[in-house]
N, C-alpha and C positions, 0 to 999 in steps of 0.2 A: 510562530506567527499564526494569529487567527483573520481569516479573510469571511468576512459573516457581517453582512443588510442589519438584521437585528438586533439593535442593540442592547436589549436586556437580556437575551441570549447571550447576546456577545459577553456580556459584562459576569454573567454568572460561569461562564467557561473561564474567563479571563482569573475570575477569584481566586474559583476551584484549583487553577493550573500555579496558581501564587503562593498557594499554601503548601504546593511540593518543594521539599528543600532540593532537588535534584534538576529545579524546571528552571529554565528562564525567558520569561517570558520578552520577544525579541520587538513583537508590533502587532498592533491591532487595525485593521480596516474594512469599510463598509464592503469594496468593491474591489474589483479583481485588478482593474485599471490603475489604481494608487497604490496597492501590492505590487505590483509590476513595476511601478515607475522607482521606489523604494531601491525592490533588489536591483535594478538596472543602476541604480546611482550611487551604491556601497562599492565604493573602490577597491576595500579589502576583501576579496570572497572569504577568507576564513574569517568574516562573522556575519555571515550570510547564515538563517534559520537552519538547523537541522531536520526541521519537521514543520509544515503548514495545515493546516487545520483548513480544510476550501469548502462553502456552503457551493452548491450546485446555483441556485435559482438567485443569482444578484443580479442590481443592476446595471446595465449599457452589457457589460462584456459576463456572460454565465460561466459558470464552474468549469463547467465543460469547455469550451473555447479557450480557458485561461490555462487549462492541464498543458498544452504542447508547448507555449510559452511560458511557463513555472519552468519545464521539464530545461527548455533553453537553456534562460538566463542562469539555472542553480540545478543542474543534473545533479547533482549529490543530496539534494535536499526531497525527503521523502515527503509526499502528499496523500495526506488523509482525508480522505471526504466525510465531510460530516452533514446530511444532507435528511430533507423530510421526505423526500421522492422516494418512492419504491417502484417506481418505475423500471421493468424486467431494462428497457432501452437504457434508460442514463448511466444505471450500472456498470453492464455490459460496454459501455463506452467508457468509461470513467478509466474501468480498470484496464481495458485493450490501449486506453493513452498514455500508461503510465503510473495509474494514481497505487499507491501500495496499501490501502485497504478504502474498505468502505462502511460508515457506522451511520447509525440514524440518529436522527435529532433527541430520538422518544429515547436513547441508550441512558445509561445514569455514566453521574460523573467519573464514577469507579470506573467504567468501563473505560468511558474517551480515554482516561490517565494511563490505563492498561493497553488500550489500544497504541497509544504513543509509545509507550515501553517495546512495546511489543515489533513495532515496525522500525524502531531503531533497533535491534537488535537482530534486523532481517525477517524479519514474521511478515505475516500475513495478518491484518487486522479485518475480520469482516464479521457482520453481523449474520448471525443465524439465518435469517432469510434471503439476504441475499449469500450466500455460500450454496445454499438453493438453485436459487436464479444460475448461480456460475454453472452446476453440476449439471441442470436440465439443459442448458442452451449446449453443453461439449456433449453429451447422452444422443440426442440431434442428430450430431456430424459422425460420417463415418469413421473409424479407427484405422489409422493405417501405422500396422505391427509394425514396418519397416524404420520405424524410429527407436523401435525398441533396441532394436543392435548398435545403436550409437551414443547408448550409455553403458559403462561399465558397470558390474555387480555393485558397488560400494556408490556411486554415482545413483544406483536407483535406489539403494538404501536411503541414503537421504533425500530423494526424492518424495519418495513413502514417509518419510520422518514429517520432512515440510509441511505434507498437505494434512498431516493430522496437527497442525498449527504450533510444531515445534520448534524454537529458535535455535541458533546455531549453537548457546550455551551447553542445550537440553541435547541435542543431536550429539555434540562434543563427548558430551557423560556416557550417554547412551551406547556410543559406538567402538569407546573408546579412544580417540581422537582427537588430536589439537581442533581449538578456536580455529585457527588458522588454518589450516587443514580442512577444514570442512568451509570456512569460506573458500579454497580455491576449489572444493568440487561443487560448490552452488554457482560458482564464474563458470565453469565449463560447464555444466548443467543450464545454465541461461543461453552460453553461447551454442548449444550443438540443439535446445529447441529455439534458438532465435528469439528470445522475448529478453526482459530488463527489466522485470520484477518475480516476488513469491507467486502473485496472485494470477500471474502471467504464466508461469513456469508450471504452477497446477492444472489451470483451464487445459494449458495446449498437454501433460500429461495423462489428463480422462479422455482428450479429443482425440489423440493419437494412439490410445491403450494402451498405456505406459502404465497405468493403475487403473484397476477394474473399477467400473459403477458405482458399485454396490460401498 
C-alpha cells in the first residue's frame, strides 16, 4: 500500500512497484485517514498489505499520528516511511512507534524496491543519514552494561549481524543456522530489550552498550 499527498510521486512509485513480478500492488491513497478506513473494513486480514509505504507530511491526520493506528488495525504489516523530512525529531519518532525503516523521498527507485525487500525479510531499511540520526541520539544516553547479561553469546551474535543490515537469510548462512532459528533468537532479542522492530532493537543496543559506537 502506498499512503502519499502527491500524486505524481504517488503515481511514479506506484509504476516502478508494478513492474516487479514479485510486487502487488494492494492501494493507493492521498491520506492516512482513507488508509485506515480501507484496512479497518477488509474483513479478511490475510489480505491486508504486507508492507505500507507512509509519507510523513499528509493531510488532516500526518504520518506520524497514523503509525500507532497502522500499527493497531495490521500489526503484521511493516511500515516504511518514505518521507522528505530529515528532521533529526520525525525520525526518531517514526521509528520509536513502530515504523521498520525509514527512506527519503530524494532515494531512487532501486532503493525504495530494496528497502521493501529488505523489511519483509526482517531488516532494517534506513537511509544513510538518518542511521546517523539513530547512532548520535543512543551515543547521548548513558550505557547501561546490565543488559548486556540478558542476552546469550549467539543472541548477540545476531544482534551484531542485524545492525550491520543483515536479514535473517544472510545471518542463517553466516552462522550456520536455520531461517527459523534465527527468527526465534530475534523474538527473544526483541522481547528481553522490550522493542517490536530491527530499528528498535538496534537503537536500544548502542543505548545500552550491547554494540560499541564506533
Amino acid at each position: 500500500m502506498i499512503v502519499e499527498d502527491h500524486p505524481d510521486y504517488r503515481e511514479g512509485v506506484r509504476f516502478a512497484l508494478e513492474t516487479e513480478q514479485d510486487f502487488e500492488l494492494y492501494a493507493t491513497f492521498g491520506t492516512a485517514e482513507r488508509a485506515l478506513q480501507s484496512i479497518s473494513e477488509t474483513k479478511d486480514k490475510t489480505e491486508l498489505p504486507n508492507v505500507i509505504l507512509l509519507d510523513l507530511m499528509l493531510p488532516g491526520m500526518s504520518g506520524i499520528e497514523a503509525i500507532p493506528l497502522f500499527k493497531k488495525h495490521t500489526p503484521d504489516t511493516h511500515l516504511l516511511v518514505l518521507s522528505q523530512s530529515e528532521k533529526e525529531s520525525d525520525v526518531l519518532q517514526a521509528i520509536s512507534m513502530g515504523a521498520s525503516g525509514y527512506l527519503l523521498k530524494n532515494a531512487s527507485l532501486n532503493t525504495i524496491i530494496d528497502g521493501i525487500r529488505t523489511v519483509m525479510a526482517g531488516g532494517a531499511s534506513l537511509d544513510s543519514k538518518i542511521a546517523k540520526y539513530i547512532l548520535n541520539s543512543v551515543q547521548k544516553q548513558r550505557p547501561d552494561s546490565a543488559s548486556a547479561a540478558r542476552l546469550t553469546k549467539r543472541e548477540m551474535q545476531v544482534i551484531q549481524l542485524v545492525s550491520e543490515g543483515q536479514v535473517k537469510k544472510q545471518i542463517s548462512h553466516n552462522l550456520g543456522i536455520s531461517p527459523p532459528t534465527v527468527a526465534t533468537h530475534v523474538r527473544h532479542i526483541y522481547e528481553k530489550l522490550g522493542v517490536s522492530n530491527a530499528p528498535s532493537a538496534i537503537s536500544k543496543a548502542y543505548r545500552t552498550g550491547l554494540l560499541p559506537p564506533e
